[in-house]
C-alpha positions, 0 to 999 in steps of 0.5 A: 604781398603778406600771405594773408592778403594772397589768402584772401585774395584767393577767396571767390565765394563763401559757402554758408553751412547750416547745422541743427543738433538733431537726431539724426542731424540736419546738415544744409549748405547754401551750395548745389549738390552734397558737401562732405565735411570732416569732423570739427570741434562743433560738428563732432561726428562730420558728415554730408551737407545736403545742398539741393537750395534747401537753405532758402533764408538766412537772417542778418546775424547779430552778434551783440556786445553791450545789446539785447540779443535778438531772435532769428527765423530760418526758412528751409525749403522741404520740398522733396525732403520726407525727413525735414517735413517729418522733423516740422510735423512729427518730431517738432518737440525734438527740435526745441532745445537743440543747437544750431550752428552757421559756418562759413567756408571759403571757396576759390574760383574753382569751387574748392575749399581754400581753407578751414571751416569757421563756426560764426554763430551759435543758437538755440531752436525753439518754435518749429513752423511749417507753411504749405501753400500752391503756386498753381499746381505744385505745392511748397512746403517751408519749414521755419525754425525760430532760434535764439543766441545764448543771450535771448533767455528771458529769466537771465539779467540784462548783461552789463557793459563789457569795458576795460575798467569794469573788466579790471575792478573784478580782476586787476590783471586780467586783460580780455577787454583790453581791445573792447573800444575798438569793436563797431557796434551796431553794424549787421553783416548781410547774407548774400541771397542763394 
């Protein structure tokens, strides 16, 4: 067996990370209890994944070639956390602008890393919501970030078809979309429910 298929293999789970550029930073994980992380490429300065059930909704990603990019809610609960509620009443202009990230990390039967974190998805906040409502005598606070890929800016022209031929009329001997054909389009990866 390759040392590939045994990685995989060894795989149980996958950890959801929830990144949102912030200051200070917001850091979520789809996990039970804080999760330190060491710095990366896209988290820099490394830090505690908070992992109480705060990250309730994470929507079917879309990573668009030849599409139009879509916008994507994500639904935190506050419950208990002062500094979000404060983030979604207070400071929600901060918010907008900032980057979110989504890493996966994967997990083997005993609930240890077995690998490296990837950073699968990358975006923009933009609206900031928050919904209190009372399920008898406890109250539920949930705050909502409405986000956009790179692609979903409304002043940037429809983007044209990424194929092989148009990638060498404008250069000859570059081959980046040599293996553009073989991508599936249309095809939605769904987050497991936490």
């Amino acid at each position: 067996m390759s040392a590939e298929a045994e990685f995989a293999k060894s795989i149980v789970r996958l950890g959801v990370f929830w990144r949102l550029a912030t200051t200070p930073r917001v850091r979520l994980w789809s996990g039970v209890g804080d999760f330190a992380l060491p710095a990366d490429l896209i988290d820099i300065e490394g830090g505690a994944y908070i992992g109480k059930g705060s990250l309730v909704d994470i929507p079917t990603l879309d990573q668009l070639v030849n599409g139009v990019a879509a916008r994507f809610d994500f639904s935190i609960s506050a419950v208990g956390q002062t500094e979000l509620l404060e983030l979604a009443d207070e400071d929600a202009a901060n918010v907008r602008g900032s980057a979110i990230n989504i890493g996966l990390l994967p997990f083997d039967a005993s609930e240890q890393p077995v690998g490296a974190m990837v950073w699968v998805w990358e975006g923009e906040a933009d609206i900031v919501t928050l919904d209190s409502r009372l399920e008898g005598d406890r109250r539920i606070d949930t705050m909502t970030i409405s986000a956009g890929s790179l692609f979903t800016g409304r002043r940037r022209p429809t983007f044209r078809h990424y194929t092989d031929q148009e990638q060498r009329r404008r250069s000859a001997d570059d081959r980046f979309c040599d293996r553009v054909t073989l991508y599936s389009q249309n095809y939605n990866k769904t987050w497991p429910k936490f």
